[in-house]
N, C-alpha and C positions, 0 to 999 in steps of 0.2 A: 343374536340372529333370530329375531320374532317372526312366525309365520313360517317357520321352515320344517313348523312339525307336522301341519297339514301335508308336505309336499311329501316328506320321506314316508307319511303316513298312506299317501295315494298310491304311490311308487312300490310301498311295502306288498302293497293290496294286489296292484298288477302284476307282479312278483307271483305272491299269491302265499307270502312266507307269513308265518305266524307273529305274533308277539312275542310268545316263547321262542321262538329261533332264533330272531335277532337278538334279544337278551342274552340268548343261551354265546352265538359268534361273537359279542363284543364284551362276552365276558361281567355281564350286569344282569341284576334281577328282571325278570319282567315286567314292575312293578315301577323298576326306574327306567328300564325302555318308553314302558306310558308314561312317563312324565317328558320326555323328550318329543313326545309327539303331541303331547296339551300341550307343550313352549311354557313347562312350568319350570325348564332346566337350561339356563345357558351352556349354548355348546362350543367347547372348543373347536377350534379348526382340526387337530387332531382326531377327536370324537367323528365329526364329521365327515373327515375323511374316512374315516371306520365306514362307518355307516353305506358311504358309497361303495364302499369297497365289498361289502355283503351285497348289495341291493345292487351288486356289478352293473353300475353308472359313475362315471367321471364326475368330481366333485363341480364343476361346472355348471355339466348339467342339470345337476342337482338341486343348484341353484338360482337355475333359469329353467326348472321345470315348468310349464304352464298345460294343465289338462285340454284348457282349449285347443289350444295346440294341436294335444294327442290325440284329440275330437276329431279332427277335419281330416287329420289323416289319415285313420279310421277310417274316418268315410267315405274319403277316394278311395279304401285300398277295398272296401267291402264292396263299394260299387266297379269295381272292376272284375268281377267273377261275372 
């Protein structure tokens, strides 16, 4: 699953949870959390469901995250104040 360690890495961010957190919930060093998010680690669908399950988003999503996306609608929602 290449490329999917930016997206849990962005998602981690707007979260706003640490490295150390998530290592610490899925039961891994922190050390091997960052190699999951360089995609220097193939992930299980299992793992990955972990993942989702911390960063409480459906593995779907997770997988069809796109920031642009989460840009626009941002946008509208800031321009409606």
């Amino acid at each position: 699953m290449k490329g999917i360690g930016e997206k849990i890495r962005k998602i981690r961010n707007i979260r706003g949870y640490s490295q150390e957190y998530m290592g610490s919930r899925l039961n891994m060093s922190q050390n091997n959390y960052s190699r999951i998010e360089l995609d220097q680690i193939n992930l299980t669908l299992r793992t990955l469901s972990d993942i989702a399950d911390v960063l409480e988003i459906g593995t779907q999503e997770l997988l069809n995250f796109n920031e642009a996306v989460l840009d626009r609608k941002s946008t509208r929602l800031n321009s409606s104040h």
